[in-house]
C-alpha positions as CSV (number, residue, x, y, z in Angstrom):
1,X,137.3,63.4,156.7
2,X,134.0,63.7,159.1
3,X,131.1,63.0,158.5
4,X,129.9,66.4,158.1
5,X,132.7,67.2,155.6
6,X,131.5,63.9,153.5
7,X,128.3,64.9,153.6
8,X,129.1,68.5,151.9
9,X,131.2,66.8,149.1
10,X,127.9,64.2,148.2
11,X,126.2,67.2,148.1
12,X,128.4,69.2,146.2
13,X,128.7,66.4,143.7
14,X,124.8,66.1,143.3
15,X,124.7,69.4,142.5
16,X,127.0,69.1,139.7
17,X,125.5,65.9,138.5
18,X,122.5,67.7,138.4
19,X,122.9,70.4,136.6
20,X,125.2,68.6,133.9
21,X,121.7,66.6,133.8
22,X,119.7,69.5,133.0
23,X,122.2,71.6,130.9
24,X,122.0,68.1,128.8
25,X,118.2,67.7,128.8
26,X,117.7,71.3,127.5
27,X,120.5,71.2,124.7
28,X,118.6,67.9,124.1
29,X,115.0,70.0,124.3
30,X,116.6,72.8,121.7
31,X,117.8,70.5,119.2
32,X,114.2,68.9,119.2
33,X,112.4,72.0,118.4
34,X,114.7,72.7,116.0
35,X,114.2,69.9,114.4
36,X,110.3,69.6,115.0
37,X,110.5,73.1,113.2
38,X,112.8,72.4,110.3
39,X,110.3,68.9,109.6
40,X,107.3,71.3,109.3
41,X,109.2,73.0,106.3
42,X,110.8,71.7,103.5
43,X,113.6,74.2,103.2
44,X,113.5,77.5,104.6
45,X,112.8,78.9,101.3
46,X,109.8,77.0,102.1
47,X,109.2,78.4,105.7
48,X,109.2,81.6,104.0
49,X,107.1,81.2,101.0
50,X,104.5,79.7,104.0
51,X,105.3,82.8,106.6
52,X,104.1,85.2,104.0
53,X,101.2,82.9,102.4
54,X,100.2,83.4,106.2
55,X,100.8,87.0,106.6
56,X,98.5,88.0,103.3
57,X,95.6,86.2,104.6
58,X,96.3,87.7,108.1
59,X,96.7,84.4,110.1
60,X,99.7,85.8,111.6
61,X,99.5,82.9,114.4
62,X,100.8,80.4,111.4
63,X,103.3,82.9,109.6
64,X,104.9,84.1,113.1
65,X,106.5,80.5,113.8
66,X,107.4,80.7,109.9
67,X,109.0,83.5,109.3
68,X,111.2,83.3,112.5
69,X,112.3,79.8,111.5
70,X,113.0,81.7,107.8
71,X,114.9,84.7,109.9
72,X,117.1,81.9,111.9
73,X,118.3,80.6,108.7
74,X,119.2,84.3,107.6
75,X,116.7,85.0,104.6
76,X,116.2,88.7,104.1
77,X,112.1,88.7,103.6
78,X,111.6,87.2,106.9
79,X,112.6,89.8,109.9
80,X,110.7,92.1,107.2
81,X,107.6,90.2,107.3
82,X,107.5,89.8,111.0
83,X,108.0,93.3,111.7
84,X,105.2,93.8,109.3
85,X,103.1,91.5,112.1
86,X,104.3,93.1,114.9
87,X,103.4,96.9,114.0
88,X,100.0,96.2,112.8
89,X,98.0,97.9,115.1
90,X,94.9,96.3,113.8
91,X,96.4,92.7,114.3
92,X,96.4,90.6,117.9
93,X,100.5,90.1,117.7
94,X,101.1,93.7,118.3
95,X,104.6,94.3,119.7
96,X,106.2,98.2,118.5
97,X,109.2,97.3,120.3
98,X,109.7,94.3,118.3
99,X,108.9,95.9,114.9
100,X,111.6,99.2,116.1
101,X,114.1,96.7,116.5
102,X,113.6,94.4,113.3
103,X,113.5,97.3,111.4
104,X,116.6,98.9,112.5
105,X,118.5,95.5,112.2
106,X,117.4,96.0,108.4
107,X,118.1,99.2,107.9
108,X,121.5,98.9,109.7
109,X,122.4,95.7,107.8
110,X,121.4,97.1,104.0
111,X,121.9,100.2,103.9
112,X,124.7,99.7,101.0
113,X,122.5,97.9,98.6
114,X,121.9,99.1,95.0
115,X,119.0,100.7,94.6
116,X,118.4,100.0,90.8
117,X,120.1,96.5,90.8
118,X,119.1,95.0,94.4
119,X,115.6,93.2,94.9
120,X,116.4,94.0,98.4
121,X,115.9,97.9,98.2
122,X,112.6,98.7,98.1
123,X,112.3,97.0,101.7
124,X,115.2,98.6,103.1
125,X,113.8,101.7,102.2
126,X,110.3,100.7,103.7
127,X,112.3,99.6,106.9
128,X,113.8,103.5,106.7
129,X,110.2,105.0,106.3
130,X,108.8,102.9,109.4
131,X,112.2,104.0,111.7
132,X,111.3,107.6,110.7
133,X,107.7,107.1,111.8
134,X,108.7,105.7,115.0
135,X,111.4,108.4,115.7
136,X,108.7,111.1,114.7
137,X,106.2,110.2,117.5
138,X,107.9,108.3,120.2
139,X,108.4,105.2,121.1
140,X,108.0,104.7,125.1
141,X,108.7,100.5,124.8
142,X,111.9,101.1,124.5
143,X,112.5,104.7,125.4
144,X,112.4,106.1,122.2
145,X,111.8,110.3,122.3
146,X,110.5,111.8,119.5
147,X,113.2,113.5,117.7
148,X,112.2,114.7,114.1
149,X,115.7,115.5,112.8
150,X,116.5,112.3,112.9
151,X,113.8,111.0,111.4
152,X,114.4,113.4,108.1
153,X,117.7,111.9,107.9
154,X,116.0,108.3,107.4
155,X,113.3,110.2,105.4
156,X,116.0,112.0,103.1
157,X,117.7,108.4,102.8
158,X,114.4,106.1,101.7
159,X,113.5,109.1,99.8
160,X,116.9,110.2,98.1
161,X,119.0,107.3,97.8
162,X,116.2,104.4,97.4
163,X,114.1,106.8,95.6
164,X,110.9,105.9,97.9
165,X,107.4,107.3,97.2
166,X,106.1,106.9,100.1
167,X,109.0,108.1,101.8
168,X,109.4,111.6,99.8
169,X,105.5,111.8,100.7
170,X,106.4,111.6,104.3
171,X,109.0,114.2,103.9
172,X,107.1,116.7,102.0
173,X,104.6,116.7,104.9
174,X,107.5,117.1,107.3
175,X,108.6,120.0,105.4
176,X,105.6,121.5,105.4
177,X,104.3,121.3,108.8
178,X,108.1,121.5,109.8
179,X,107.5,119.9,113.0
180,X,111.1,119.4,114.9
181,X,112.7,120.8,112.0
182,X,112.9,124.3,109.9
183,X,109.7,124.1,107.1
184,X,109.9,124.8,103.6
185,X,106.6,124.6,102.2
186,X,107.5,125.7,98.3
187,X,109.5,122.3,98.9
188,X,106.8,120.6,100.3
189,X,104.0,122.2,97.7
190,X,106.4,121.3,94.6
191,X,107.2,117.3,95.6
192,X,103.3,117.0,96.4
193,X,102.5,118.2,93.3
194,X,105.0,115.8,91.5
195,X,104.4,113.0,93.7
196,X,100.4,113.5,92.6
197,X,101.3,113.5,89.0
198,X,103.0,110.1,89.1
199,X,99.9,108.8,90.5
200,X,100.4,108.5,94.8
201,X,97.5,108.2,96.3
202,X,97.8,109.7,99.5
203,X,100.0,112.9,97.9
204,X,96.7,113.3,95.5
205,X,94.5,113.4,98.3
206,X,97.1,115.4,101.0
207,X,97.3,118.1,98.0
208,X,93.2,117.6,97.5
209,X,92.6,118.7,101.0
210,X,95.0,121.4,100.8
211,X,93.3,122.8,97.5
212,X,89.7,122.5,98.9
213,X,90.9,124.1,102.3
214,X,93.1,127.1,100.5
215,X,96.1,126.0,103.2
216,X,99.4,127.1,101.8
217,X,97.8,127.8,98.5
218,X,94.7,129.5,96.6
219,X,91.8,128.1,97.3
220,X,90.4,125.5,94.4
221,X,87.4,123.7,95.2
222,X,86.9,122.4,91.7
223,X,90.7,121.1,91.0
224,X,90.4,119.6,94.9
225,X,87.3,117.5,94.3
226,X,88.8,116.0,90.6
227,X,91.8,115.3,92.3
228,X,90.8,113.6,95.1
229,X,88.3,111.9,92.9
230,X,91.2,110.1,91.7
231,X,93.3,109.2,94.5
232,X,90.3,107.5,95.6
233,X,90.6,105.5,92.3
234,X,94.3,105.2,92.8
235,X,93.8,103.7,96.6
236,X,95.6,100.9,97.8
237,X,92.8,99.0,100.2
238,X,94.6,100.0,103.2
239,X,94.8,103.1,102.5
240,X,90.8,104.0,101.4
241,X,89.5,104.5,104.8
242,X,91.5,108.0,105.1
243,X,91.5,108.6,101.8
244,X,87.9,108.1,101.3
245,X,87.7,110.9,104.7
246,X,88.9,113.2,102.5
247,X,86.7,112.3,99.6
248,X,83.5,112.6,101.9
249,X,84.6,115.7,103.1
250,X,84.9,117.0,99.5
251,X,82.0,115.9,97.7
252,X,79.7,117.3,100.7
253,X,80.8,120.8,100.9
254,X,81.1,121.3,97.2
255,X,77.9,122.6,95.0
256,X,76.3,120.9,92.3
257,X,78.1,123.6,90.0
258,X,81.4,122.5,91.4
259,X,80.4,118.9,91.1
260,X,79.6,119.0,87.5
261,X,82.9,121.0,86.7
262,X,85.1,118.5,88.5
263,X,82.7,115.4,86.5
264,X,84.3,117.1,83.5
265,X,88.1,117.1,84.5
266,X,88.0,113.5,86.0
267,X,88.0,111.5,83.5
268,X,91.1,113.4,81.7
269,X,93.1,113.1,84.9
270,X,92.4,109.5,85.7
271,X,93.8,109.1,82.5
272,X,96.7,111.2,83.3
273,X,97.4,110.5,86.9
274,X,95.9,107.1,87.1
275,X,97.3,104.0,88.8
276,X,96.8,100.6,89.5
277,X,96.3,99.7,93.0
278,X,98.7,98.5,95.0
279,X,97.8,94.6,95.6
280,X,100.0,94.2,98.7
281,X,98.9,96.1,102.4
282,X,99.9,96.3,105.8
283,X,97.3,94.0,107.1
284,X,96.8,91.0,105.2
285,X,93.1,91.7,104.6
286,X,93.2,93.8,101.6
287,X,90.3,91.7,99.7
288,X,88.2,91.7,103.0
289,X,88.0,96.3,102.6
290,X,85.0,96.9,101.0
291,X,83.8,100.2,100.3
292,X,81.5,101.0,103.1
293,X,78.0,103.5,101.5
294,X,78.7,107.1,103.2
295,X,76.4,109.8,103.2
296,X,76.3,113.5,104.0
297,X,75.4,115.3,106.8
298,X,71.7,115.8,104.8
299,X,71.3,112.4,104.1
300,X,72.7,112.7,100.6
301,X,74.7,109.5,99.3
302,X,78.2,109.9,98.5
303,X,78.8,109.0,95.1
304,X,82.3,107.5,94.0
305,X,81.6,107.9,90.1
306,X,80.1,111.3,89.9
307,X,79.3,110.6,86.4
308,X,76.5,108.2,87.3
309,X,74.8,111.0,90.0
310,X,75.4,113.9,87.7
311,X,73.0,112.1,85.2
312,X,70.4,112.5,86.7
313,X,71.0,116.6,86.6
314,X,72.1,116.9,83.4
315,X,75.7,115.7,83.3
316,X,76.0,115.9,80.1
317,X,75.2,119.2,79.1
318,X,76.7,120.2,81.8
319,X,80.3,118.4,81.2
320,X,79.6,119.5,77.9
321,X,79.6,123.3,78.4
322,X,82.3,123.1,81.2
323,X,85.8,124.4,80.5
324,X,88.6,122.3,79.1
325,X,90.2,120.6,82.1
326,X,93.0,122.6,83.6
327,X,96.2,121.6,84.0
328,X,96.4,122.1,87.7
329,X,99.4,119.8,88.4
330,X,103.1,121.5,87.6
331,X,105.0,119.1,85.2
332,X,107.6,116.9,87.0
333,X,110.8,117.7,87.4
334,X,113.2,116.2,84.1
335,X,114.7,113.6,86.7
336,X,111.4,112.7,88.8
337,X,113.6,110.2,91.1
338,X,115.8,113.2,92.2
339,X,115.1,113.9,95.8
340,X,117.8,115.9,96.5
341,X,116.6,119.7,98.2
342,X,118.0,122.3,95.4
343,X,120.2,119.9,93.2
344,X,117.4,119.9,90.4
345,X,117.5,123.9,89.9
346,X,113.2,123.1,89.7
347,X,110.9,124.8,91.9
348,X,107.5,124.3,92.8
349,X,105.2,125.9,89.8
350,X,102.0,127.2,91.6
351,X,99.1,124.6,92.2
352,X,96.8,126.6,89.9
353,X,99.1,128.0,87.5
354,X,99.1,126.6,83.7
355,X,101.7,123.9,83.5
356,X,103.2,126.3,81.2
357,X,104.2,128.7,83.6
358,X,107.8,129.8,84.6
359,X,108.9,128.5,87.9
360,X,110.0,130.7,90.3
361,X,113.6,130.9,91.5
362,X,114.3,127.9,93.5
């Protein structure tokens, strides 16, 4: 062999030796941070429990590493979480593409689980609601084109199958503005309506601003101001500022006669269509919304209990000789978690019809 052809095999052999080397030192590097992660966390029941601590008081820099050593070990909470993080649009770990993809790996995985018997539903059908949000406006990270009929089928899915409020509210707007996709607005008007009874907040205030502009329906500034006077009441924290839009909107264009006739129908409908809050929200800062003062174009404060301004200018009398509060909401359908279009033979009873009134033919 020459010397030239001994010199190619040491080199050849260096090469080898090297690279065994390295392949070695970063198998060794991997199974250190493994294990530097798994000695942070007791278990990764524990990783969890801390990844979503984290997310709820929006230090998503501590409940990233978390949740992804939570989603290695295969526990179902944690890819949810994370794509919670990453399509916050108010948070610094922004990533759309990221979030797209978690959530179809959830929805792709689940979509067999019992919806009355499996904890895991309502998040699968969250997962659905965010894939049809996505498909609806385009996703150019990842080439996504808008395409609404898709989206309805994920809609129709959270919303039929899982039963999903928030996902039958999406639909219902679909319907009406039928954007991609043919509209049916006595559709849309009737699962508004029963969605608002049952206390969602953003239904109450979509229908409110429907009502108080006469858009798809009769004009009713008196049934549009009580109503949205209680989705405000009903609002989730992450869901006020829009909510509260509406609200201001409202309250500023409507007379003191209209005021006090609303101040008298509240009340009743909090009762009726009240809910609770929602405690949880998509940003982790829920107890850090408070409720900013608003005013009117003329300076006027805008008043969240109308009670307390009406006072001044005679509520009481006033409440007192107002009418009896109308029912303005259609009574829900005899199986209110049917979302099937036509299967429940009940249409949409008009928005300011007695509740009494015969629907028309579906």
């Amino acid at each position: 062999m020459t010397a030239a052809q001994l010199k190619w095999s040491a080199m050849r052999i260096f090469d080898r030796t090297v690279c065994v080397f390295l392949a070695g030192l970063l198998l060794c590097l991997g199974t250190l941070g493994a294990s530097a992660a798994a000695a942070k966390y007791r278990s990764a029941q524990d990783a969890l429990d801390q990844g979503i601590g984290a997310f709820n008081g929006g230090y998503y820099e501590i409940a990233i590493p978390a949740l992804e050593y939570a989603a290695e070990e295969h526990l179902f909470l944690a890819p949810y979480y994370l794509a919670r993080i990453y399509s916050d649009n108010n948070g610094s770990r922004t990533d759309h593409a990221k979030a797209y993809k978690l959530y179809l790996k959830i929805a792709g995985e689940h979509t067999d689980v019992d919806p009355d018997d499996d904890q895991r539903a309502p998040y699968v059908a969250k997962a659905m609601t965010r894939i049809a949000g996505y498909l609806l406006n385009g996703l150019p990270e990842v080439n996504l084109k808008p395409n609404a009929k898709i989206a309805m089928e994920y809609l129709r899915e959270a919303a039929q199958f899982f039963r999903d409020e928030d996902a039958q509210f999406e639909l219902a707007k679909l319907y009406l503005h039928g954007d991609g996709i043919e509209s049916d607005v006595p559709y849309a008007k009737h699962w508004l309506s029963v969605l608002s009874q049952k206390g969602h907040a953003g239904a109450q205030a979509f229908l409110a601003d429907l009502l108080w502009r006469g858009k798809y329906m009769k004009t009713d500034p008196v049934r549009a101001l009580a109503l949205i006077s209680v989705a405000v009441a009903n609002a989730p924290a992450y869901e006020r500022v829009w909510i509260e839009d509406i609200y201001q909107n409202i309250y500023c264009g409507a007379a003191q006669g209209i005021r006090k006739q609303a101040t008298g129908i509240v009340a009743d409908w909090r009762t009726r269509y009240g809910r609770k809050p929602d405690s949880q929200d998509d940003t982790g800062l829920g107890a850090l919304n408070v409720q900013a003062p608003r005013t009117c174009g003329n300076g006027e404060p805008v008043l969240y209990d109308m009670s307390t301004g009406a006072a001044s200018g005679g509520t009481s009398a006033a409440a007192a000789a107002s009418p009896p509060a109308p029912a303005a909401l259609p009574a829900a359908p005899e199986a209110p978690g049917t979302f099937i279009k036509g299967s429940s033979g009940i249409g949409l009873r008009d928005i300011g019809a007695s509740a009494s009134a015969p629907a028309p033919a579906p």
